[in-house]
Structures are given as C-alpha cells and as structure tokens.
N, C-alpha and C positions, 0 to 999 in steps of 0.2 A: 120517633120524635127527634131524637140525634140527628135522622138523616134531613130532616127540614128545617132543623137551626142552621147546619154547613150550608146547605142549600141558600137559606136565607142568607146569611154573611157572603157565600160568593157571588150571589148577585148581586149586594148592596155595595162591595166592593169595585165588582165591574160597572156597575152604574156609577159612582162616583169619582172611579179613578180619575176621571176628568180633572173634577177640584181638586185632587192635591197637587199640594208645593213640594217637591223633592229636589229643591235645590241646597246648595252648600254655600254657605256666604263668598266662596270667587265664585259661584258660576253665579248666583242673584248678581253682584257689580257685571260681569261679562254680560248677562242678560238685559241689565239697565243699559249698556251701551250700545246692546245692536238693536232696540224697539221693542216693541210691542209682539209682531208679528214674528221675528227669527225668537222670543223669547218663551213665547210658546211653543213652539218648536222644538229648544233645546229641551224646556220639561215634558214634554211629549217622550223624548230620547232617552233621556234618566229615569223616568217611569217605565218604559220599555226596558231598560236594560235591568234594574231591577226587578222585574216582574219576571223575565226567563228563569232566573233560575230557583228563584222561589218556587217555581212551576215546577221546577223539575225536582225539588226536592219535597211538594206535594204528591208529585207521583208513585217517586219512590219508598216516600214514609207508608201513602196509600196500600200500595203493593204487597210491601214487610206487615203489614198491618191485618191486612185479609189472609196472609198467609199464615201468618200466628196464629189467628182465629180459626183458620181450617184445620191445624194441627193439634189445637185443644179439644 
C-alpha cells in the first residue's frame, strides 16, 4: 500500500513539474524583462537545479532505508 502512495506522489509530481513557479522575486523582475519565452526557460533551470539534488538525497535516504530494514 505504502509502495503505491510514493508511486503515486512521484508521478503526480513529474507530471506537473511543469506548473510550478520556482522563482524568487529577482529572478520573476529578471524574467518579466527578457519575455515570455527566455522566462520559461529560466524556470525550466531553477526547477532542474532543484530537483538534482533532491534526487540524490531520495536515493540516499532510499538506500539507508532498505539497509536498516535488512538488518532488522
């Protein structure tokens, strides 16, 4: 049951990463300056840079996590 709530919540997060806003109020003015087009772009980048290392510290929590469980 656990394992199809995670499931559930990581898709639902990869599917919508798209819609969020992960800007800080200078990159919103920076991003109102250069359009539409480069402004998507920049949260494209700040979404990506956030999301590495999240990543990696899902992996690692992951790992520590099954290796408890196998030593219990």
């Amino acid at each position: 049951m656990k394992k199809r709530v995670c499931l559930t919540v990581i898709i639902a997060v990869i599917t919508f990463i798209q819609e969020l806003q992960a800007q800080c109020s200078i990159c919103t003015k920076t991003a109102m300056q250069l359009g539409e087009g480069p402004a998507k772009g920049l949260n494209g980048g700040i979404l990506y840079l956030m999301a590495t290392p999240l990543l990696i510290m899902f992996i690692i929590g992951y790992r520590w996590w099954k290796r408890e469980r196998q030593v219990s």
